[in-house]
C-alpha positions in Angstrom: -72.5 -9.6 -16.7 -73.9 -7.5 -19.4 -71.1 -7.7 -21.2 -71.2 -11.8 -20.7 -74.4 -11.6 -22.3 -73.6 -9.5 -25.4 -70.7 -12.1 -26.2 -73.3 -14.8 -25.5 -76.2 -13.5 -27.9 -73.1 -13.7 -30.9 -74.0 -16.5 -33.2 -72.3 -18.7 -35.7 -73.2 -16.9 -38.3 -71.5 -13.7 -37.5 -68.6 -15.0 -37.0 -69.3 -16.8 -40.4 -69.7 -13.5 -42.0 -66.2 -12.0 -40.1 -64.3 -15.1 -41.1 -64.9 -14.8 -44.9 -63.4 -11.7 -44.9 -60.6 -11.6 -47.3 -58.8 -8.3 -45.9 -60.6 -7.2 -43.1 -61.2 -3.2 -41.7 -58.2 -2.7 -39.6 -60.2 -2.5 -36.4 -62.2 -5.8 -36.8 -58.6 -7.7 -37.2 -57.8 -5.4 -34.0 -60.2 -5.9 -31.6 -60.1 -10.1 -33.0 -56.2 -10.3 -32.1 -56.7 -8.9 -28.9 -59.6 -11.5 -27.5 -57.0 -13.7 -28.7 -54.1 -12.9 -26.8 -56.0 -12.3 -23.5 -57.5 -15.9 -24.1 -53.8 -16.9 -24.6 -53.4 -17.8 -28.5 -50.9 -16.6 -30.6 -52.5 -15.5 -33.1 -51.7 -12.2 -35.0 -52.4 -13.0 -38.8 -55.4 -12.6 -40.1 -55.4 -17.2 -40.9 -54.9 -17.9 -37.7 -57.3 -15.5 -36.1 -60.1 -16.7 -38.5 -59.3 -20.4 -37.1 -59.8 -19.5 -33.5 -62.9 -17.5 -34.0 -64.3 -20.7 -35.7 -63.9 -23.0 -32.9 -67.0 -24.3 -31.7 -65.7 -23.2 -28.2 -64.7 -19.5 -29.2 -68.1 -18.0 -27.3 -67.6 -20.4 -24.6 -64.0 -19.9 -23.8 -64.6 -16.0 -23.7 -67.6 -16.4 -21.4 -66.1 -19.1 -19.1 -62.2 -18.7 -19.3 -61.9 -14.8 -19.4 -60.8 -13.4 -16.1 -61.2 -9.4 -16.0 -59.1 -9.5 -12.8 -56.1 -10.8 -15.0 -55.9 -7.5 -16.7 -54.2 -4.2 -16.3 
């Protein structure tokens, strides 16, 4: 739950600020690709990471489709 909340309280804008970077720290594109694959995209370059995250949905789907039980 209070990890549901912390995801909630992200906002637009800092995923705004994430997505306009060029080159990335290694760990941000990192800990990015991984929410991807356990929410099931492909995405391992850095273009088609910065498309998921801007989904309206992005928040949503990691609050309301991410299953901890799923993973070992």
């Amino acid at each position: 739950i209070d990890a549901q909340n912390a995801v909630k309280s992200i906002k637009k804008q800092h995923l705004v600020e994430v997505r306009s970077m060029g080159n990335p720290p290694a760990i941000v594109k990192v800990a990015l690709e991984s929410i991807c694959l356990l929410l099931g995209e492909n995405a391992t370059d850095w273009k088609a990471i910065r498309a998921v995250i801007m989904r309206e949905n992005f928040i949503n789907s990691i609050v309301s489709n991410f299953s901890t039980e799923d993973i070992t």
